[in-house]
N, C-alpha and C positions, 0 to 999 in steps of 0.2 A: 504494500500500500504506500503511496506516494508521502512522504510527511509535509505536515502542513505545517509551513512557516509565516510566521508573522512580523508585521512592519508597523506596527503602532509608537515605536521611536522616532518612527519619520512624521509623524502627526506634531513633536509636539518640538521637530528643529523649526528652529527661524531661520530668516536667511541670514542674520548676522550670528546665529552661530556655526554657520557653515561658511564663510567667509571665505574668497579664496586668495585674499591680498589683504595685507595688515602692515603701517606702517613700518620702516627701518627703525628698530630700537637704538642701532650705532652703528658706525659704521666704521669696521673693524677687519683685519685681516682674520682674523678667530670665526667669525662666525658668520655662517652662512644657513643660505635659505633652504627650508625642508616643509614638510608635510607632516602634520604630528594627527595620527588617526588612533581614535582609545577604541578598543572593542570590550565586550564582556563574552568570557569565553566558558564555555560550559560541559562539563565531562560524568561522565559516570562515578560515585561514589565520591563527589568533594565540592564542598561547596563553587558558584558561583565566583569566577576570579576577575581582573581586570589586566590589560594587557595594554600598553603605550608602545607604538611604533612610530619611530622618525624615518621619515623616506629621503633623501637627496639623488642626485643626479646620478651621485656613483654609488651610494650607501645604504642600508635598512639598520636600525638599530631595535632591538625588541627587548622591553623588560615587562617582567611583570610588577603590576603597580603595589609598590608595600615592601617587596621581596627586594632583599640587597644581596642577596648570596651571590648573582651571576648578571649575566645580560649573553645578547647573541649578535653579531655582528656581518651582515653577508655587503661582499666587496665586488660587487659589480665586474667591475674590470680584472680581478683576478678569480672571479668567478669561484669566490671560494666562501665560507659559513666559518664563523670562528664562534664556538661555545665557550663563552667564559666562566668557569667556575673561581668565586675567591676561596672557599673552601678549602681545598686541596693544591691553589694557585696552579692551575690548568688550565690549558686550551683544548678545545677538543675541535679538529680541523676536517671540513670535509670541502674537498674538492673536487669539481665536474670529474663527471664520471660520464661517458658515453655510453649510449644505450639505444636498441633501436626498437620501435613502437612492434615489429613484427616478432617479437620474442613475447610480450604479452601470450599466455598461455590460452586467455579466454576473450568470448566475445562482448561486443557493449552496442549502444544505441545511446544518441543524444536526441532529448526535444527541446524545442528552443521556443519558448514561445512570450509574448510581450502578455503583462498581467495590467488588463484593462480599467479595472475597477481601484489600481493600486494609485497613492497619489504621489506625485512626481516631487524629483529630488532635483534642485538647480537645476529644472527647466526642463528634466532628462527621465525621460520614460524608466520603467522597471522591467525588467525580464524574469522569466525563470529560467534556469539552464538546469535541466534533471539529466542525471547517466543511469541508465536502466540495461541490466543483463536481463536474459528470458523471454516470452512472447506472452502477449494478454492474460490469462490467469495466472501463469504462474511468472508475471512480470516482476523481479526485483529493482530497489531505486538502491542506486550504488550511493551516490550523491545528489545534493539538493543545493541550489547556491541561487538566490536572487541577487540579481545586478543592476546598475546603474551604465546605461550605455552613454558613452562619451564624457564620464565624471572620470577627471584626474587620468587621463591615460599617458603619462610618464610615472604615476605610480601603479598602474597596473604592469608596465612592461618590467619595473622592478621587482613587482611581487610573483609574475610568472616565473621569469629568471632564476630568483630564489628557490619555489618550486619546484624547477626543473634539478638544480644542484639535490635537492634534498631526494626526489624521485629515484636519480641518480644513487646515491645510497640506499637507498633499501633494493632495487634494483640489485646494487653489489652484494648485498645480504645475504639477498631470497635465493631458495634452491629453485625456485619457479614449477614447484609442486602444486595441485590444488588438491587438499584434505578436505576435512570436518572442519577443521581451525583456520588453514588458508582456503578460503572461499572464494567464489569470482569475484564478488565484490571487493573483499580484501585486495585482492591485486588490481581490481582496477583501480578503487580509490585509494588506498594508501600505498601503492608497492610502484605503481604505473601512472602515477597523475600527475601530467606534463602543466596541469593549469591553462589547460586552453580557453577554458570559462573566462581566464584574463584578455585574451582577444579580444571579448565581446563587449565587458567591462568592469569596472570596479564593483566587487561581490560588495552586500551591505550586510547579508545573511547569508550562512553556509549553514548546512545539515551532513554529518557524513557517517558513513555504514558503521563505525565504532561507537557510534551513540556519542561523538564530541560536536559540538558545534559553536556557531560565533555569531556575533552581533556589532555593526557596527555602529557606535554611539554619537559619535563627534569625530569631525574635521577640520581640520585651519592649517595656513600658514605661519610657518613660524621661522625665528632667527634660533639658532641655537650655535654654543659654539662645537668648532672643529674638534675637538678633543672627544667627543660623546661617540666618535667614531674611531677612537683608534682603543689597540688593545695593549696590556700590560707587556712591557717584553720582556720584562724576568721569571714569566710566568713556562711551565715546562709545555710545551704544542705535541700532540700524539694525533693521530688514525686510528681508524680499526675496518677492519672487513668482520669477512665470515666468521675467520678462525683466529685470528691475533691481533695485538694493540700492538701498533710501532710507533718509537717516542721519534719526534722529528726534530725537536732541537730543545 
């Protein structure tokens, strides 16, 4: 059965909280312009959490809101996910990984369809973009994700990008078996999800087959500085595949 998602946060944005231009606070070699979007992100077995993501040209930076322990840092141009742990002062590094869509073990189907009755976000229609494995009865929804077509599309091309990095790993993971436990779904949506739904445009709601999902709350521009991008260098940097963690410096 298809899940049904809701958008009654978009009822209650103004347009001045959606802002897409805000004055220069200084004008500094330190700090530059970004995209600061908060979601509330939602999982099985733990409370409701909050989630701040800054976007720039080259950079994403993601913390969760309260939580100091870490942050996660994906570098565009080197195409790489740096997980910061301060705990244990680690990095945990993953880098592109190529992978081709014809190894996917199983089949899928997208419907893309414009949600008429939904009301519009900075002037821009809503979509549903659902991935559904199976045929009529016994149809499963892989993923669910409404969007916003043509809101911020130099942060969606960042957040596909990211995406695809991560894809990339578990890709390197997976035996690319389907069990009782690795399900079609599993591989499509968490093992094989290139984030094409970013094409189309910035998701505002996701629903995904693990029972996680997200919301997205608030958007603006902002100045922040350079430093909120860069990572500790004393810190030890490791991998991992299938079978073993290798420390890289």
């Amino acid at each position: 059965m298809t899940k049904k998602l809701f958008f009654s946060f978009i009822l209650s944005m103004s347009v001045s909280s959606v802002a897409l231009a805000t004055e220069s606070i200084a004008s500094t070699k330190k700090l530059q312009q970004a995209y600061e979007l908060q979601y509330v992100e939602r999982e099985p077995g733990i409370d409701d959490y909050e989630v701040n993501m800054l976007v720039t040209e080259r950079y994403i930076r993601i913390d969760e809101v309260g939580e100091t322990s870490g942050f996660i840092i994906y570098d565009d141009k080197k195409k790489s996910i740096y997980s910061v742990s301060h705990h244990d002062q680690s990095i945990l590094v993953i880098n592109e990984y190529e992978f081709a869509d014809a190894e996917l073990p199983v089949k899928y189907e997208v419907e893309y369809l414009q949600l008429a009755d939904a009301p519009k976000v900075a002037g821009f229609n809503i979509f549903n973009y659902r991935v559904f494995t199976g045929k009529e009865d016994k149809e499963e929804t892989c993923m669910e994700v409404q969007l916003v077509e043509n809101l911020l599309p130099e942060v969606s091309r960042l957040l596909k990008n990211y995406q695809v990095i991560v894809s990339g790993q578990q890709v390197k993971m997976s035996d690319n078996k389907v069990s009782d436990l690795q399900t079609a779904c599993f591989f499509i949506d968490q093992i094989y999800n290139r984030g094409q739904y970013y094409d189309k445009g910035l998701p505002i709601q996701e629903w995904h087959s693990n029972e996680r999902s997200k919301i997205l709350s608030s958007y603006k521009k902002v100045e922040v500085n350079s430093n909120k991008f860069m990572i500790p260098e004393d810190y030890k940097q490791f991998s991992i595949d299938a079978n073993s963690k290798s420390f890289i410096k």
